[in-house]
N, C-alpha and C positions, 0 to 999 in steps of 0.2 A: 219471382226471381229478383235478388236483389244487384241494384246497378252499382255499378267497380268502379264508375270514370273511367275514362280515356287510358290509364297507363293500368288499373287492373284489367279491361279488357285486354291489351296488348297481352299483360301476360295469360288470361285465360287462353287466346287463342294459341300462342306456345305451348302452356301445357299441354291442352287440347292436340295438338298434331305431335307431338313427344310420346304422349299416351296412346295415337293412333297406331302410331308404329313400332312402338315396345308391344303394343295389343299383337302386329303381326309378325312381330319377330318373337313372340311368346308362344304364337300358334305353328310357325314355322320352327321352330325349335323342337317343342310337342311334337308333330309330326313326322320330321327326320328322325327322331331318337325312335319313335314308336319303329318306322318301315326298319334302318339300323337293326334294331332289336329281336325284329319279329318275320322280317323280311327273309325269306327262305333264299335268295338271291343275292343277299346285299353283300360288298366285301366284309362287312364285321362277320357275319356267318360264316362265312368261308375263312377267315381265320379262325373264328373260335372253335371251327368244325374240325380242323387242321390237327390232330394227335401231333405230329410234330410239330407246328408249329408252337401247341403249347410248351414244349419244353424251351422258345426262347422266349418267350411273351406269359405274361402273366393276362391269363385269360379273364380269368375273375376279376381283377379291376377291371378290366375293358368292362364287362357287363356291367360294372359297380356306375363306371363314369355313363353308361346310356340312362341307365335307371335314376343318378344324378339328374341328365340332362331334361327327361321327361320331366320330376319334380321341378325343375326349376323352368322346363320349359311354362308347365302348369303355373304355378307362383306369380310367374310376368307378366301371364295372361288374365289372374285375379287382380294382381296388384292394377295393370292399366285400366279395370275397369273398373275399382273404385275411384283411381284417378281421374278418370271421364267423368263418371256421374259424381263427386264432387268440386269438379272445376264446370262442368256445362251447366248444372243444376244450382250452382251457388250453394252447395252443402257443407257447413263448416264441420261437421261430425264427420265426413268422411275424409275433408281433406286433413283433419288430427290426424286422421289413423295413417292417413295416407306418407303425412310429413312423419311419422313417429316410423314408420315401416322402411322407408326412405333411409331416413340417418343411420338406425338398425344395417340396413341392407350395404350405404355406404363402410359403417366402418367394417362390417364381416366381410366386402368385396376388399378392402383394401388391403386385409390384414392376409388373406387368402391368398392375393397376391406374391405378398413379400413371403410367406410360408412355400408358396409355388415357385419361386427362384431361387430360394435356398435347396430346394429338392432337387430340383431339378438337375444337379451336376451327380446325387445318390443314382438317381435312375438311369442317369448317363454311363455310369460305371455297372453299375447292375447290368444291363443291355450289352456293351462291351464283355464283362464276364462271362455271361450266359452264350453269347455268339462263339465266344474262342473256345470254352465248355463243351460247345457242341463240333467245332471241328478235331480238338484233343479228342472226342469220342470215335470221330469219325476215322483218325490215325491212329488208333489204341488195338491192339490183337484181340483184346479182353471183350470190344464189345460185340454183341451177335451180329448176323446179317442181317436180322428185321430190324433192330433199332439202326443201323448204320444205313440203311435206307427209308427210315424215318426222317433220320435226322437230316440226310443227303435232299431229302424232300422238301424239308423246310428252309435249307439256307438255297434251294433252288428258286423258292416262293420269294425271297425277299433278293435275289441277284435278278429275277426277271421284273420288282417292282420298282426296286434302286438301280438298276441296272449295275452291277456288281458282280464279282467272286472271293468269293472268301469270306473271313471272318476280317486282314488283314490286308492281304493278296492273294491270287491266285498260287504262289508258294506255300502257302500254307499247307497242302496237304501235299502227303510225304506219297501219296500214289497219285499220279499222272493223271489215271483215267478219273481223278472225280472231277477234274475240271471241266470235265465235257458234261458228267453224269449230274454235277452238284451245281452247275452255273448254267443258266440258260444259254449263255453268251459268254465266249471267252474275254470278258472283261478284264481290265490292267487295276480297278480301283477294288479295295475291300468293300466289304458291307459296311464294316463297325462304322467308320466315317461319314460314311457315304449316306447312310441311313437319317445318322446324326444332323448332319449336314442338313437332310432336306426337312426335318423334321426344326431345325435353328428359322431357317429361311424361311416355313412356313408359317412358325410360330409366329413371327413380327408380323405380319398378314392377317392370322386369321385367330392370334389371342393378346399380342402387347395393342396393337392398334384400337381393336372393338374394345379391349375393355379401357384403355385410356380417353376413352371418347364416351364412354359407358360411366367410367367416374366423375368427368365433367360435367356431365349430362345432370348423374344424380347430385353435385353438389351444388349445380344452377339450381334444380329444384328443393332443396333443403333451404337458400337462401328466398326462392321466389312465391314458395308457400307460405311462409306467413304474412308476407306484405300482402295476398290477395285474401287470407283470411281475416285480416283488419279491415282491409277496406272494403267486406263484405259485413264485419260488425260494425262501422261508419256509418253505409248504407243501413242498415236497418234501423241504428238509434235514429239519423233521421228522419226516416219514413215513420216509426214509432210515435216520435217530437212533430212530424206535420199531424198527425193523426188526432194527435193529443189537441192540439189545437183549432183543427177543426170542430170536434165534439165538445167544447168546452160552452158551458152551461152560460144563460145569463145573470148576472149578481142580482142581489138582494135591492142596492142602489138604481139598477135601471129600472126595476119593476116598480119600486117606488113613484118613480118620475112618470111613470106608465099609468099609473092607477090614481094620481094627484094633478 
């Protein structure tokens, strides 16, 4: 194992615990998407299982972003553990791939980003649509009784989980009784907002913060792998040069003086 000095150790041992815990939030990642997915219990089941609720929710992405998550949960958990064993191991082969995967991974994280908040006001309106969609169905003559307790079913699902009525407000339907039938709770607030709302508030919490601490993270390591990769080819040209000089033969002049 070749020796870093004082300030490549510092960083190995950084890496080293940066890698530790991208390792378990790779495996932790992996795991929720899998029970999520496959979980006969989990709330994604229960929504995707929901006929009515498919008709506000696009069910197929949901599945699309679990199946994302596993890949990627997978990915973090290869990537940390080339980055172990070429920051503990002093391997400069792996920590190439490692920095080459890194800068890759930076700029597709960032670019994803800025595509993800541009989107984000489409889906906004999408969801708003599709919720008023389904109460104009639910006051419409035309549609049957099995789909209008469908659909009474689904915007019941998301007033008992936003704690809500309506698409807008509880005015919204032109019949009295679905306030009781379509809302869990005679709520004063819509869904549309409401929903919105909590899904705004979450986001800052649990996707602008992780991944703004996420790109930090990987742009300290873009900058801190190659200076531990030098100083681990430092290391060896010396070890090399003591080596050399150890082994070095005695001249033609000493033996002379040896033998006269």
């Amino acid at each position: 194992m070749a020796k870093t000095g004082f300030f490549g150790s510092i960083i190995r041992i950084f890496l080293c615990i940066i890698n530790v815990v991208f390792l378990l939030l790779g495996l932790s990642v992996f795991i929720v998407s899998a029970v999520l997915r496959w979980s006969g219990n989990s709330i994604l089941n229960k929504i995707t299982s929901d006929e009515a609720v498919k008709s506000i929710i696009n069910v197929s992405a949901i599945n699309s972003v679990t199946l994302v998550l596993l890949i990627l949960g997978a990915f973090i958990t290869l990537l940390s553990l080339i980055g172990l064993f070429g920051t503990c191991c002093t391997n400069r082969f792996f920590l190439v791939i490692y920095e080459i995967i890194i800068i890759v991974l930076f700029i597709f994280h960032g670019i994803l980003l800025v595509v993800a908040a541009f989107k984000s006001s489409s889906i906004e309106s999408e969801f708003r649509k599709a919720l008023n969609q389904t109460v104009d169905d639910l006051n419409s003559d035309q549609t049957s009784e099995s789909d209008k307790i469908q659909k009474c079913s689904s915007l019941k699902f998301f007033s008992e989980l936003f704690e809500c009525c309506g698409a807008n407000s509880p005015s919204d339907f032109k019949n009295a009784s679905y306030v009781t039938e379509c809302c869990y709770k005679n709520y004063s607030n819509g869904c549309a907002d409401k929903t919105i709302k909590s899904f705004k508030e979450n986001g800052v919490n649990l996707i602008v913060i992780p991944n703004s601490i996420v790109l930090g993270l990987e742009f300290f390591i873009i900058l801190l792998v190659p200076f531990l990769i030098g100083r681990i080819a430092r290391a060896r040209r010396l070890y090399e040069e003591e080596e050399r000089i150890v082994n070095i033969k005695p001249t033609n002049y000493q033996n002379y003086r040896y033998y006269n």
